[in-house]
C-alpha positions as CSV (number, residue, x, y, z in Angstrom):
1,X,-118.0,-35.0,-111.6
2,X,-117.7,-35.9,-108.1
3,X,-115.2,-35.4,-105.7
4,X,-114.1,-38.5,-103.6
5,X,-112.8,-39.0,-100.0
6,X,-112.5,-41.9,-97.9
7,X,-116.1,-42.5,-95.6
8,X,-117.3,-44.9,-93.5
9,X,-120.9,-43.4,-93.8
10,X,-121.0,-41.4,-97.5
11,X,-119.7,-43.8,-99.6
12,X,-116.7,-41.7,-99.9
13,X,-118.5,-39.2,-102.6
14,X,-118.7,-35.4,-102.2
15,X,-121.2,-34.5,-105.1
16,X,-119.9,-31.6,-107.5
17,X,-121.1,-28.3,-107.1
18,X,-120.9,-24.8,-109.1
19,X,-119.7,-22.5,-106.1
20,X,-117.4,-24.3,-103.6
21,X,-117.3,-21.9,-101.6
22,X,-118.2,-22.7,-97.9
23,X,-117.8,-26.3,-98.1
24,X,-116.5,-28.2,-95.2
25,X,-115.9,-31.3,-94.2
26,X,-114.9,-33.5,-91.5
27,X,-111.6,-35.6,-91.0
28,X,-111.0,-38.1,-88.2
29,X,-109.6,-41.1,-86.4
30,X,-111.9,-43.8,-86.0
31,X,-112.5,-45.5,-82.1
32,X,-109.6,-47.4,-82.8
33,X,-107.3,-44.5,-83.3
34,X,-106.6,-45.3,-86.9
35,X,-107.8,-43.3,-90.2
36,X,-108.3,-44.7,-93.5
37,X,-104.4,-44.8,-94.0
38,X,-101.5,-44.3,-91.9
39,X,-101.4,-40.3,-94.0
40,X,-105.6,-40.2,-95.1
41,X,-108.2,-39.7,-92.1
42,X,-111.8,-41.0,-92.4
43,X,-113.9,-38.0,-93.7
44,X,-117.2,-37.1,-92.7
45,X,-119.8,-35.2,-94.9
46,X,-120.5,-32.4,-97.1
47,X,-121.7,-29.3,-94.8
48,X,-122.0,-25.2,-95.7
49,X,-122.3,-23.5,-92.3
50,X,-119.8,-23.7,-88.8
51,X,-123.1,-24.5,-87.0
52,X,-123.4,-28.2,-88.8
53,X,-119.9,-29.3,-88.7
54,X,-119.8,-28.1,-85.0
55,X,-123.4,-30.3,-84.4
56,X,-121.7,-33.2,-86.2
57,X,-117.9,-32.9,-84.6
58,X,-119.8,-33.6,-81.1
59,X,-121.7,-36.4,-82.5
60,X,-118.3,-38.5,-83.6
61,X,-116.8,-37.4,-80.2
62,X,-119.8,-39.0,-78.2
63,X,-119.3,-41.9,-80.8
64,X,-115.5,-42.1,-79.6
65,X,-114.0,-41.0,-82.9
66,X,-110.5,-38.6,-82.5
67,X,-108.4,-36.5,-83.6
68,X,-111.7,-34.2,-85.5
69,X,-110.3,-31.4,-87.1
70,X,-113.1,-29.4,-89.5
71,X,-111.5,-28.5,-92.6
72,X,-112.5,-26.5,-95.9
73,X,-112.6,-28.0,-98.7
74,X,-110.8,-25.6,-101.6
75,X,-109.5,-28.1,-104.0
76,X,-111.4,-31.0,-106.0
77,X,-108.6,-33.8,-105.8
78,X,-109.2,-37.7,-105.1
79,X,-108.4,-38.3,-101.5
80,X,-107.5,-35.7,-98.5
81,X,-104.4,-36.1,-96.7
82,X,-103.8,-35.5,-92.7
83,X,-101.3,-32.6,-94.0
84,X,-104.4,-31.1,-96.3
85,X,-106.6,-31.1,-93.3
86,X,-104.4,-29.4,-91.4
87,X,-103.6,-26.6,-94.0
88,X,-107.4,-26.2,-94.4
89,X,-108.9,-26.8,-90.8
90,X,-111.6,-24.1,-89.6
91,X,-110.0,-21.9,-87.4
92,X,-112.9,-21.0,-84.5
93,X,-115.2,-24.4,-84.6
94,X,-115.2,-24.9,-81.1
């Protein structure tokens, strides 16, 4: 099973594993200010530790993406909302 998202750089894939704890990801605005839908942000990767998403939020800053926000993923569903995210987002990151 595999979870999906919407990605410019992962195919949109998040590969299924037994403990999901600790799993983040990245949502975002592209350089043009939009996500992948007016309510879904791009999403960016499949990390286990504050360190990496913190490493990889800079990288899409210097690349000019937006609106980062780091979130947790806790549920295996087909596409992450703006308002998921936002329940989600690591607290801390920065």
């Amino acid at each position: 099973m595999e979870i999906h998202a919407h990605s410019r750089e992962t195919n949109g894939k998040f590969t299924e594993r037994e403990d999901m704890k600790n799993i983040f990801a990245i949502a975002y605005m592209d350089e043009n200010g939009n996500g992948f839908t007016e309510n879904e942000p791009w999403i960016d990767g499949e990390y286990s530790t504050i360190p990496e998403i913190r490493e990889r939020a800079v990288e899409l800053f210097q690349d000019g993406m937006t609106n980062i926000i780091p979130f947790e993923i806790v549920d295996e569903i087909v596409s992450y909302s703006w308002d998921y995210v936002k329940r989600h987002r690591v607290k801390g990151w920065v």
